[in-house]
C-alpha positions in Angstrom: 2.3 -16.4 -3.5 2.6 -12.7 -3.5 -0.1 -10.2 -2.9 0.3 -6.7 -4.4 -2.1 -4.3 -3.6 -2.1 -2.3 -7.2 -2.9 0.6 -9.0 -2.8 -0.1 -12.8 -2.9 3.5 -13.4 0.5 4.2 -11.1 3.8 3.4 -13.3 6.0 2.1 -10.2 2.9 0.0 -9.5 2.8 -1.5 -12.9 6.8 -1.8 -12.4 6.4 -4.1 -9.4 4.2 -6.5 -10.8 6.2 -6.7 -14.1 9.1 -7.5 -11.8 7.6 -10.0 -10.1 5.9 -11.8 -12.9 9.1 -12.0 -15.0 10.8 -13.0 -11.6 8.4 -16.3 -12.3 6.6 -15.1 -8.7 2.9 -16.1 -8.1 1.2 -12.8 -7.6 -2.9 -12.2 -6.6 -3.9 -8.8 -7.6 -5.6 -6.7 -5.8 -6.7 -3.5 -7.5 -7.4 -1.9 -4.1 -8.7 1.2 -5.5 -11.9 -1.3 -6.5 -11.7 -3.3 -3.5 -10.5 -1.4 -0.8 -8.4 -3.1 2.6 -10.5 -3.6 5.5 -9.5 -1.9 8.8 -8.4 -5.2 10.0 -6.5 -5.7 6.9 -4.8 -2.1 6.6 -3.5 -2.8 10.7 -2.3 -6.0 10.0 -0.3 -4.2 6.7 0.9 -1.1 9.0 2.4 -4.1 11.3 4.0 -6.2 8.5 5.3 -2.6 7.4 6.3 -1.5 10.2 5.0 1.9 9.7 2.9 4.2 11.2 -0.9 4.9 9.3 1.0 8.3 7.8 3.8 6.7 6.9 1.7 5.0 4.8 -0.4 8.0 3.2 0.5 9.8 0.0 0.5 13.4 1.2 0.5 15.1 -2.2 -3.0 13.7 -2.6 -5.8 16.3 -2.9 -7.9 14.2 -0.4 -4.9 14.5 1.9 -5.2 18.5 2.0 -8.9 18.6 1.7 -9.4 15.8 4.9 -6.9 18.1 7.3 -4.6 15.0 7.6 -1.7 17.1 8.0 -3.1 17.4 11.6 -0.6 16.0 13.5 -3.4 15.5 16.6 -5.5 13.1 14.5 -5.3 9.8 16.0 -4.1 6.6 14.1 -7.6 5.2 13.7 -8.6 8.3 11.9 -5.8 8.1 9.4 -6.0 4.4 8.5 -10.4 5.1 8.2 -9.2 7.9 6.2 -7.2 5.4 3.9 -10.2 3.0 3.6 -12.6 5.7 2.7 -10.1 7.3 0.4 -7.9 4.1 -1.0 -5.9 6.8 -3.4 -4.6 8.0 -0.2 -2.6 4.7 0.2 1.2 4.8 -0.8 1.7 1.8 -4.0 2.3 -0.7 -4.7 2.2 -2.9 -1.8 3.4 -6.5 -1.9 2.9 -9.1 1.0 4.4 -12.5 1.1 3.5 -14.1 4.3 4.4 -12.1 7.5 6.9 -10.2 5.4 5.6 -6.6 3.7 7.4 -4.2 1.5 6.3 -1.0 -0.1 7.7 -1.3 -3.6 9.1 2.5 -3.6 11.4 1.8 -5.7 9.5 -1.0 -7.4 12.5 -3.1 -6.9 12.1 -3.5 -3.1 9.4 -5.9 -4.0 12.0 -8.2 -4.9 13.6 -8.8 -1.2 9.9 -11.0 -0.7 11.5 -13.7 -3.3 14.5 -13.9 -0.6 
């Protein structure tokens, strides 16, 4: 089973999941702009990742201007709140399979899960 956390409106997200489906890959959904991550979940994503909370934001956001989170001073837990409160901010798609994570930017990197 894949997870992919999913914008409908974002065209590599909608890549990713077509991928994976025609792949023949069990995927759950999760339209996280309706049902954002917890803070648990988005820490245990960041470690799966392997990134850094701004790794993880999309910094040509308008929320990422208006919130200051080009502040290089803000700590971690600031950022990944910032995400919750503002899911938009999060890069997409995100698939998880397991304790393996990939940001599917190119959609294709969602693939290396099936592996």
């Amino acid at each position: 089973m894949i997870r992919l956390y999913h914008n409908p409106r974002c065209s590599k997200s909608r890549e990713a999941l077509s991928l994976l489906e025609n792949a023949g890959a069990e995927v759950e959904v999760v339209e996280y702009l309706k049902h954002p991550p917890s803070y648990e979940e988005l820490e245990r994503l960041l470690t799966l990742l392997n990134m850094e909370p701004r790794d993880l934001i999309r910094q040509k956001e308008e929320e990422y201007t208006e919130l200051y989170l080009d502040d290089i001073t803000l700590e971690p837990r600031h950022l990944i709140t910032a995400m919750i409160d503002n899911p938009k901010l999060i890069e997409r798609p995100i698939a998880v399979s397991g304790e393996r994570a990939v940001v599917g930017r190119p959609p294709e990197r969602v693939l290396q899960l099936l592996d």
